[in-house]
C-alpha positions, 0 to 999 in steps of 0.5 A: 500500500502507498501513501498518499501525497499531501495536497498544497492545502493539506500543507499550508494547514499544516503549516499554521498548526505547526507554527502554534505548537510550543515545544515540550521540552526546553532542549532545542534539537536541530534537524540533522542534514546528510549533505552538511554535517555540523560537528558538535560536542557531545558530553559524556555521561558517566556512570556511576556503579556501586561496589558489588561484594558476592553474597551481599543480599544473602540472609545471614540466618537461613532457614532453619530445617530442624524438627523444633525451634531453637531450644537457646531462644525458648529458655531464654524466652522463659520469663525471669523467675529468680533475682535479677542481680542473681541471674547475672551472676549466673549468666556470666559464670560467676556463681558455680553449681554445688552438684552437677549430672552428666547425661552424655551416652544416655538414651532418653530412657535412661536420661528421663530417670536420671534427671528426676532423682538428681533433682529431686535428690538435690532438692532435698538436699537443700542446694540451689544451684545445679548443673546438667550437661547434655552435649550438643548432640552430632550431626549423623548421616541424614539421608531421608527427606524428614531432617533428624533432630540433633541433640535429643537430651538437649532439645528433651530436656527443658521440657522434662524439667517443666513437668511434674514431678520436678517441675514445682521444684524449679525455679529457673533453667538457663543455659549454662556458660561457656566455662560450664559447658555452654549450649550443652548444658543448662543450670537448674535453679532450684526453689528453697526446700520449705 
């Protein structure tokens, strides 16, 4: 299909409109012409570029795949119970436990009992402070598409210390310091023996 030519009329109208339109933009361009090029300047753009690092939009916590939550932010989520000036002492490892109970190389069967005779025993003993260390627990092989548990003393053990019958005894559960045994073990506050 051709284009149509415009007739001397269709012209000159277009001409009138033409010469009433304002400009949108204040830039002035010039029509280029093949036959006489002008030299112009042209300004060079710079760019500017932000420093890019690899692995700078990653999240530094990914998700987490174990079976419960962290077990450190459940019991230090647990409301305080016992004397604030104590509870630093605590936590900074200045205060040392009177008895403490080993539970590496137990099963849970064997752990469950252990625990409520120790702290039991300590309670009637009158002592106030003790020591249960778990271990972290080892990452085994995890083949299956459900991930295992690590650590199951550790992540049991909170819990057990909630229930009865050894539950009312407890005052406050932290985890232990650093010098105590850390994330593998957790001092057990007791109440006074009345």
């Amino acid at each position: 299909m051709s284009r149509r030519k415009l007739t001397k009329e269709e012209k000159e109208l277009w001409g009138r409109i033409a010469s009433t339109a304002k400009p949108m933009h204040s830039i002035r361009r010039e029509p280029k012409t093949m036959a006489n090029p002008k030299k112009t300047s042209v300004s060079k753009v710079e760019y500017t570029f932000t420093e890019f690092k690899v692995g700078q939009k990653v999240q530094p916590n990914g998700p987490s795949f174990d079976l419960k939550p962290d077990v450190r932010q459940s019991v230090s989520s647990a409301p305080l119970q016992m004397d604030h000036k104590a509870f630093g002492k605590l936590k900074r490892g200045k205060l040392s436990p009177e008895a403490k109970l080993d539970l590496h190389g137990m099963t849970l069967a064997q752990a469950h009992p252990a625990l409520i005779r120790f702290v039991t025993d300590a309670y009637a003993s009158g002592l106030r402070l003790v020591l249960v260390i778990t271990g972290k627990g080892k990452r085994g092989v995890d083949d299956g598409p459900i991930p295992r548990q690590v650590g199951v003393l550790r992540h049991q053990v909170p819990q057990w210390l909630r229930q009865a019958p050894i539950g009312p005894m407890i005052l406050q559960v932290s985890e232990a310091h650093v010098r105590h045994g850390g994330s593998g073990a957790y001092y057990i506050y007791l109440r006074r023996h009345r």
